[in-house]
Phi, psi and omega in degrees: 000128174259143193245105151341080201239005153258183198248117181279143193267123181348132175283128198304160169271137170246116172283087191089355187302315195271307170287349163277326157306343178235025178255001142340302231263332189301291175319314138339291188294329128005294193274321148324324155303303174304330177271350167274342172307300173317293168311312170331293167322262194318332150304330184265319186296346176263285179003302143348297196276320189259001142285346170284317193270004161284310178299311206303329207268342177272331149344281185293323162314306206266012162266339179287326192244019146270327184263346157289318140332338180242157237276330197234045223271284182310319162291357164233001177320336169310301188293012211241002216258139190176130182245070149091013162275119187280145193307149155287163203296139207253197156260134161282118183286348209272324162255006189220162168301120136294158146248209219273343179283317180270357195268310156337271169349303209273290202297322178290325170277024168255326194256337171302346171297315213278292181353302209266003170265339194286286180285014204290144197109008181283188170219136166219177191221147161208162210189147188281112180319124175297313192289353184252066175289110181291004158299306188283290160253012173086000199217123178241166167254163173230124166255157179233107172235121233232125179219155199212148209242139210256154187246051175226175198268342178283146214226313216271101176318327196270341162271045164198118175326334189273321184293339186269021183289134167222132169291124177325112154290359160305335207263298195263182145301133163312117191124321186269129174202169157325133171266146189299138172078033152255177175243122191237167144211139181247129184228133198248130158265120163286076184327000000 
């Protein structure tokens, strides 16, 4: 039988060692949650931000292929015109003849209906482009501006880009912007 003949020396005691390692390893892991929790957040607040402006952009189509439907579309574009108010109750165009003012009427209160079940809390405007002045070059817009309220606790307008849009005023009449704390896209309909 072989005998040993050196003596292994007792192993130092480690005290605690193991446990700052792994209440270590738990923070790390701690910050790491919390910071995919942020990307999360923020992935769903544009997610947000990009299903308000698909609707806004399906909206205005179909405000768009309203005002191309009526017949006298360019002569009545005044009547398509409205600042975030709903029309009063119209003649229904759908069994008897209109004409392009009332068929107007007809259609903004048919599509402000459909607006305010798609969005609600939302704002909208619409308004004739001041630079396409039919005197001058013969050809006017129906502008459209479709706005929706962003759903986070910061207020502060001036830092965040989606909230500071302000409409060019080269584009439009003077006056049409963003409502404060919404998010807008603007759009011109062409009769």
């Amino acid at each position: 039988m072989h005998i040993s003949s050196h003596i292994h020396a007792p192993a130092k005691r480690q005290r605690g060692a193991t446990l700052i390692e792994s209440l270590v390893s738990l923070i790390i892991l701690a910050i790491a949650i919390i910071g995919m929790l942020g990307v999360q957040a923020r992935t769903l607040m544009d997610t947000n931000t990009a299903a308000g402006r698909t609707q806004a952009m399906l909206l205005i189509d179909d405000l768009s292929e309203r005002v191309k439907a009526n017949p006298d579309s360019y002569a009545a574009l005044a009547n398509y015109v409205f600042d975030d108010t709903r029309a009063a109750g119209s003649t229904d165009c759908t069994g008897s003849a209109c004409n392009a003012a009332a068929l107007a009427a007809y259609d903004l209160d048919r599509w402000q209906e459909n607006f305010q079940a798609t969005m609600p809390g939302a704002k909208v405007q619409t308004f004739i482009s001041s630079d396409n002045d039919a005197t001058t070059t013969g050809n006017r817009q129906l502008g459209v501006l479709i706005g929706w309220t962003l759903r986070e606790k910061n207020t502060d307008a001036s830092s965040d880009y989606l909230r500071n849009f302000i409409v060019p005023t080269a584009n439009v009449n003077s006056g049409v912007a963003c409502w404060s704390g919404y998010i807008c896209h603007l759009a011109y309909i062409e009769p």
